[in-house]
C-alpha positions, 0 to 999 in steps of 0.5 A, spaced: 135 784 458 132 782 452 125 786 448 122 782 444 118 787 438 114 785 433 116 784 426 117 792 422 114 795 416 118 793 410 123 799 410 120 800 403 114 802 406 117 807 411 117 815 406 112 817 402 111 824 399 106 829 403 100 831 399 103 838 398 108 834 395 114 839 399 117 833 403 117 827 404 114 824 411 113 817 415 107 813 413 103 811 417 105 804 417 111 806 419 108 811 425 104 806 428 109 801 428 113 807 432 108 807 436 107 800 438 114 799 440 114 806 444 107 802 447 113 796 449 118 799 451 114 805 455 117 802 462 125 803 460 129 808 461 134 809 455 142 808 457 146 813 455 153 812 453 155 808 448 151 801 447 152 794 444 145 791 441 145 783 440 139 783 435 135 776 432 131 777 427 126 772 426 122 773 419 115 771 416 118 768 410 124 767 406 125 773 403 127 781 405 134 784 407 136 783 415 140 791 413 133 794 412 129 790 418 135 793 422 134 801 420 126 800 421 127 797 429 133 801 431 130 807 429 123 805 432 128 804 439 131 810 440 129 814 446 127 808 449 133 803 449 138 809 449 137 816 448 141 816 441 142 812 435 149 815 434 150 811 441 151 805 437 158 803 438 157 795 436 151 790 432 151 783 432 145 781 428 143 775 425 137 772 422 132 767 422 126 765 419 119 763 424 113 764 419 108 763 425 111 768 430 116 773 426 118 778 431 125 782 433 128 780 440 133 786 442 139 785 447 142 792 449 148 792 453 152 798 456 160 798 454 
């Protein structure tokens, strides 16, 4: 199956220091955008053992790392397409650009 997400946070925008300056803590960019995904992916049930992730990134314009899209959307995914980012055995990543419909599409198989 494949989950189509949208477009996350810049991965530079994911921290910032807490007001009491004592930690650091999620944005709340960052948090909303955990929130959109868990709200998409609500109706999964996560899968356990080790997994495969086939993931197209198709970014709103030229520029950004395809490392630093993939730390955002995987994170946001974990609980939802498996229990634990730690069950990720293999990733096959690729990039595109579709400035009018920047989104992430997921595939996650069982190994």
């Amino acid at each position: 199956m494949i989950y189509t997400l949208p477009y996350p946070t810049s991965v530079n925008r994911l921290w910032t220091i807490a007001k009491n300056a004592r930690r650091i803590v999620p944005t709340k960019g960052a948090r909303y955008y955990k929130q959109e995904v868990g709200w998409l992916l609500a109706e999964t049930d996560p899968l356990s053992g080790m997994v495969m992730l086939t993931i197209r990134v198709y970014r709103p314009r030229k520029a950004g790392d395809l490392d630093n899209v993939l730390k955002v959307a995987l994170d946001a995914c974990e609980g939802y397409l498996y229990v634990n980012d730690k069950q990720i055995e293999e990733i096959h990543a690729y990039r595109f650009d579709d400035k009018h419909n920047p989104r992430i599409e997921i595939e996650v198989k069982k190994l």
